[in-house]
ZAMARGU-4260 file (C-alpha; in steps of 0.2 Angstrom, whole numbers, plus 5000, padded with zeros to 4 digits):
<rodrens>
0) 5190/5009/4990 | 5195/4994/4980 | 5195/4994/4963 | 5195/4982/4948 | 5212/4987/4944
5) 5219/4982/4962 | 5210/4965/4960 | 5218/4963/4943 | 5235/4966/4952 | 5232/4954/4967
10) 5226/4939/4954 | 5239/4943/4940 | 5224/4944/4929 | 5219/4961/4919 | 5205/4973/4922
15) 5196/4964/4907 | 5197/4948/4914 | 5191/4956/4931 | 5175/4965/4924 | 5173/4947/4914
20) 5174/4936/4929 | 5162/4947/4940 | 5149/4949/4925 | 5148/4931/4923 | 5153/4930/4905
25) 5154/4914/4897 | 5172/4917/4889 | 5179/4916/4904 | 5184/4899/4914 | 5174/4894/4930
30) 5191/4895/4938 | 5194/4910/4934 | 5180/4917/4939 | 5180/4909/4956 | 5199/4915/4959
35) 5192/4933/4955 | 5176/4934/4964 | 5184/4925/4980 | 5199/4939/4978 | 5185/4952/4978
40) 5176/4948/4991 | 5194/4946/5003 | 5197/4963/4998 | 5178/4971/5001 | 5175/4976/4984
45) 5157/4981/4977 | 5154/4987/4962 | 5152/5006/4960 | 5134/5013/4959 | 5140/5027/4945
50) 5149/5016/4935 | 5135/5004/4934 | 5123/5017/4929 | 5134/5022/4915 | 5135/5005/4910
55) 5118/5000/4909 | 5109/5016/4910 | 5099/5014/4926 | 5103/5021/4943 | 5095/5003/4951
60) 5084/5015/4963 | 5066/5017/4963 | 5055/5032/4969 | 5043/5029/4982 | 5028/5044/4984
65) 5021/5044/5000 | 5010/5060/5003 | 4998/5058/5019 | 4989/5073/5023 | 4984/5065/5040
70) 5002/5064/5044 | 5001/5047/5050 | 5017/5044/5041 | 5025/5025/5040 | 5013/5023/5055
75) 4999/5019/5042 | 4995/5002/5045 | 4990/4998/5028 | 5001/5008/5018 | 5018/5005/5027
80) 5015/4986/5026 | 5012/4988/5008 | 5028/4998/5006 | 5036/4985/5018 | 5032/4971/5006
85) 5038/4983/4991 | 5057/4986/4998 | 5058/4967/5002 | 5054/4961/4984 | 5065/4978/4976
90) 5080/4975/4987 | 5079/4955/4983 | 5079/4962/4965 | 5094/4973/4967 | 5085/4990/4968
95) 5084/5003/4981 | 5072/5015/4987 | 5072/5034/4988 | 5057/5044/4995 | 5050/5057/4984
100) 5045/5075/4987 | 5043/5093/4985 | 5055/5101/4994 | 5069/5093/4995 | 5083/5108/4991
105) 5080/5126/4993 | 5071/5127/4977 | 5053/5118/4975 | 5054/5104/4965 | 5037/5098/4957
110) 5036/5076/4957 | 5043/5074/4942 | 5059/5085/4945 | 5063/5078/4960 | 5061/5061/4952
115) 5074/5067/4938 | 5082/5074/4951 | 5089/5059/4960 | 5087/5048/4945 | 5076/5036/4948
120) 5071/5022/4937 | 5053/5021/4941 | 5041/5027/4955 | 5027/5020/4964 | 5012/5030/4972
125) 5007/5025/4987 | 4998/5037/4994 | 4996/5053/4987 | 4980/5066/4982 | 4977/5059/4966
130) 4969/5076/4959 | 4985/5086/4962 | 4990/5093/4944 | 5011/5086/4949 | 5004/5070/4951
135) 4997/5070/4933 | 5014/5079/4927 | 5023/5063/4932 | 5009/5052/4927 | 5010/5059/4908
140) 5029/5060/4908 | 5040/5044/4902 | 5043/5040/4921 | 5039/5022/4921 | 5025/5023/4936
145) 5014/5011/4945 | 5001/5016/4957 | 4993/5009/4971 | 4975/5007/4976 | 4971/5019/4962
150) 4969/5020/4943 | 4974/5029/4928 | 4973/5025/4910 | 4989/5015/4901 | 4996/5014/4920
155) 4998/4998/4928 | 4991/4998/4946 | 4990/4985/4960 | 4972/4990/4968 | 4963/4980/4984
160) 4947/4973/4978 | 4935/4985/4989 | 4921/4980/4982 | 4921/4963/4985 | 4927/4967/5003
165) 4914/4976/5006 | 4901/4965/5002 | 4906/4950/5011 | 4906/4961/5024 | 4890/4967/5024
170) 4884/4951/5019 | 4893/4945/5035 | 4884/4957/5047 | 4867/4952/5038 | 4871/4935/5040
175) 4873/4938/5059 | 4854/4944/5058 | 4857/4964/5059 | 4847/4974/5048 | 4849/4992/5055
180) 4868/4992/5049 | 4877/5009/5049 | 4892/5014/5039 | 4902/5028/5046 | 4913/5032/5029
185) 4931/5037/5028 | 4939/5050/5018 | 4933/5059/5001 | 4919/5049/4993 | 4922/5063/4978
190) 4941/5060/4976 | 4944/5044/4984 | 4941/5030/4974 | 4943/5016/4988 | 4928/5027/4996
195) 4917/5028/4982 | 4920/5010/4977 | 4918/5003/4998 | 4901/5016/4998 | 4894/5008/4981
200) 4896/4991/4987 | 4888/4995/5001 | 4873/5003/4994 | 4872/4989/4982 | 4873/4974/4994
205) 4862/4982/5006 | 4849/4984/4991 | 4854/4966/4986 | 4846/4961/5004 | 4833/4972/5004
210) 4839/4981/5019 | 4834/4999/5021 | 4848/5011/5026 | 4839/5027/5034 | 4848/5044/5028
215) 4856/5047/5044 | 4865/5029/5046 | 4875/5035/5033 | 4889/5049/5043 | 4905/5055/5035
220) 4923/5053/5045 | 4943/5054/5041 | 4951/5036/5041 | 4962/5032/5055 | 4955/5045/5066
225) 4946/5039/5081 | 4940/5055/5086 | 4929/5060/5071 | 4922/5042/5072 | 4918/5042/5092
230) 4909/5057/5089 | 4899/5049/5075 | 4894/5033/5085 | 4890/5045/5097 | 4876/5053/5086
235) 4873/5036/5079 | 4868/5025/5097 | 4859/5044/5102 | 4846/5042/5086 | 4827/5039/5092
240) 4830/5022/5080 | 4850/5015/5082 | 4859/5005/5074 | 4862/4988/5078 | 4879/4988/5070
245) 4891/5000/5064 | 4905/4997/5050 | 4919/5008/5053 | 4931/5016/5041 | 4945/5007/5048
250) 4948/4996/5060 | 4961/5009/5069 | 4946/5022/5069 | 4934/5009/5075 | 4945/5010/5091
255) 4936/5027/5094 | 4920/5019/5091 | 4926/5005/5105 | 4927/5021/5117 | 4910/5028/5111
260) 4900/5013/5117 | 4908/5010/5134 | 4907/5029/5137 | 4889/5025/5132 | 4888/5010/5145
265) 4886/4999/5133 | 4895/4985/5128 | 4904/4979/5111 | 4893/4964/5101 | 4883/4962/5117
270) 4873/4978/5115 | 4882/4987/5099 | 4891/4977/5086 | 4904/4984/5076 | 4916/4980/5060
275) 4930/4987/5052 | 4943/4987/5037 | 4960/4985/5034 | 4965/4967/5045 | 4978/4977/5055
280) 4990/4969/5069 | 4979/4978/5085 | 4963/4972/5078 | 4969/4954/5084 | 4975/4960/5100
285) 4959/4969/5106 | 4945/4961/5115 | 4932/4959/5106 | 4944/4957/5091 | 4936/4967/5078
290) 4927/4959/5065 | 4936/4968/5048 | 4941/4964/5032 | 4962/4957/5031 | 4967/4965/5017
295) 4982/4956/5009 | 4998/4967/5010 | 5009/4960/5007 | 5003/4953/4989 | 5001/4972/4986
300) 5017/4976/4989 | 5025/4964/4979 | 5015/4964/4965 | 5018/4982/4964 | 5037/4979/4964
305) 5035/4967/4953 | 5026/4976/4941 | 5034/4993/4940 | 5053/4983/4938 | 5043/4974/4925
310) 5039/4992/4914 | 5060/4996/4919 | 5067/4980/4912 | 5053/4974/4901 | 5043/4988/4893
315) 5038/4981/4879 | 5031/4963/4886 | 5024/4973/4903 | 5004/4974/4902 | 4999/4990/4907
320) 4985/4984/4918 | 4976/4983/4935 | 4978/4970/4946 | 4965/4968/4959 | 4971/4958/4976
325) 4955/4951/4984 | 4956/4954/5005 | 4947/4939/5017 | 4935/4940/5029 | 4940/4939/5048
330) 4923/4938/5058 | 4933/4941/5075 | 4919/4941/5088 | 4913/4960/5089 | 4899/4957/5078
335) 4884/4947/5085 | 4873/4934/5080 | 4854/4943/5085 | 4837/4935/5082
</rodrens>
C-alpha cells in the first residue's frame, strides 16, 4: 500500500508537505499541491480509513437498520428506493454504508452495540418495529439517528405525507362517481403509524363527502402480500351489497386483488375498480395501470442523508424536525368514471 512517506520520497518533498498538499491547505503553493496530488494518484494512493478516523474522529460510515419481518428484504419497493436514494447522496458526501443487526458475531448484540460495534457515525431506520425496547435503547442513546416514515420526540425524521395521499386518493375515486369505496388496510393500525394516519384520512375524507362506509368494507391485510388481499376482494365482491372500488394496501398487493376479480370473471374498472399506494415501477407496466399514489423516493432518501450527515457534522445548527414529502396522484386507468 502506498504511503505518504513514499510520495514524499518520489516528489522530494516531506510527509508534512504531503499531508498539507492532499488537505488542501492554504500554506502550501498550488504547484505544489498539484505535483503531490498528480504523484499520488500515479502511484494509487488513497488515504487510510483508520488514520482518518483518528484524525478527525469519525469512521465516515453510516448505519442503515432494515428489519422486515415480511422478509421481502431490498425487494421492498418502497423502502429499497428510499435506501437507494440514501447511499447516492451519502456516497456523493463521502460516507459509506453498513447494515445493522443483532447477530452479527457469536454473541447477541442489541442496535445500539452493534452500531458501537462497527463505529458508525450515525444510523438511519428504515424499517424496523418501532415498539421494540432496542429500537428505543438506540433512540435514547447519543447515536445521532434519523428515522424514516416514523416519529419520535427530539429525533429528526423524513416521513411521506400519508394523510394528504390518502385523501386525494379517495377524493380521486369520488370524483370518478363511486360511493361504495372499500379499503382493504395494510399492516398494524395499532403500531404502525403510516396505517393509522392512511386509515384516519380515510375515515375523515369519506366523512368530508358524506359517503357512508358499511362496517365490513373495512378488511384488514399485510402490505405487499397479494394473497391476504385476494382473499379479501374475494369476501369484498361476494358481499349481498359490493363495492364498487376497492383501495389496496399497496399497489404490489393490489396485484392479488387483480387475480381476485378475473377469478371472479369480472374485469378491472369495467366491472371492479381498484387503487393502490406506493407508485411502484410494475404498477406502470400492468394493464390497466393502477390508479395509486407515487410516493417521492427518492426526495425521501436524500433528505434523510442529508439530514442525519447534518446532526454528524452540524449538531448544533441541525433542527431536530419532521419533514414531511408530499406523494402525487397517478390516476392510471383502473379506476372508472360511473354515473
Amino acid at each position: 500500500m502506498v504511503s505518504m512517506k513514499d510520495i514524499s520520497v518520489r516528489c522530494g518533498v516531506s510527509v508534512a508537505t504531503v499531508s498539507k498538499a492532499l488537505n488542501d491547505h492554504s500554506d502550501i503553493s498550488d504547484a505544489t499541491k498539484k505535483l503531490v496530488r498528480n504523484c499520488a494518484q500515479e502511484m494509487g494512493y488513497f488515504p487510510n480509513s483508520s488514520a482518518r478516523a483518528l484524525k478527525t474522529n469519525r469512521t465516515f460510515n453510516l448505519g442503515v437498520l432494515f428489519v422486515d419481518r415480511a422478509r421481502n428484504g431490498l425487494t421492498h419497493d418502497f423502502f429499497n428506493r428510499v435506501l437507494d436514494s440514501f447511499k447516492v447522496t451519502a456516497e456523493s458526501k463521502g460516507y459509506d454504508l453498513t447494515f445493522i443487526n443483532c447477530n452479527k458475531t457469536t454473541q447477541r448484540m442489541t442496535y445500539l452495540e452493534h452500531s458501537r460495534y462497527r463505529g458508525v457515525d450515525g444510523v438511519v431506520i428504515a424499517h424496523v418495529d418501532f415498539d421494540q425496547d432496542e429500537v428505543a435503547e438506540l433512540i435514547r442513546s447519543d447515536v445521532p439517528v434519523v428515522t424514516v416514515d416514523h416519529s419520535f420526540d427530539n429525533k429528526p425524521s423524513v416521513v411521506s405525507d400519508n394523510i394528504k395521499g390518502m385523501h386525494d386518493l379517495v377524493r380521486y375515486v369520488a370524483g370518478c362517481g363511486h360511493k361504495k369505496i372499500a379499503y382493504i388496510n395494510g399492516g398494524d393500525r395499532n403500531t404502525s403509524s403510516v396505517t393509522r394516519n392512511r386509515i384516519g384520512s380515510f375515515y375523515r375524507t369519506m366523512s368530508e363527502l358524506n359517503l357512508p362506509i358499511p362496517e365490513e368494507y373495512m378488511v384488514d391485510a399485510d402490505y405487499r402480500n397479494p394473497k391476504m388481499t385476494h382473499d379479501a376482494a374475494i369476501k369484498l365482491l361476494g358481499l349481498d351489497d359490493p363495492p364498487t372500488c376497492i383501495l389496496c394496501p399497496d399497489d404490489f398487493s393490489a396485484i392479488g386483488c387483480i387475480n381476485a376479480i378475473n377469478e371472479l370473471g369480472l374485469k378491472v374498472a369495467q366491472d371492479v375498480s381498484i387503487a393502490g399506494y406506493d407508485g411502484i415501477d410494475i404498477a406502470r407496466y400492468l394493464e390497466p395501470k393502477i390508479c395509486t399514489i407515487e410516493q417521492d423516493t427518492v426526495t425521501i432518501g436524500r433528505k434523510a442523508a442529508e439530514k442525519l450527515i447534518g446532526m454528524i457534522e452540524h449538531p448544533k445548527t441541525t433542527l431536530m424536525e419532521r419533514v414531511i414529502v408530499e406523494g402525487k396522484l397517478f390516476q392510471g386507468n383502473s379506476v372508472a368514471k360511473i354515473d
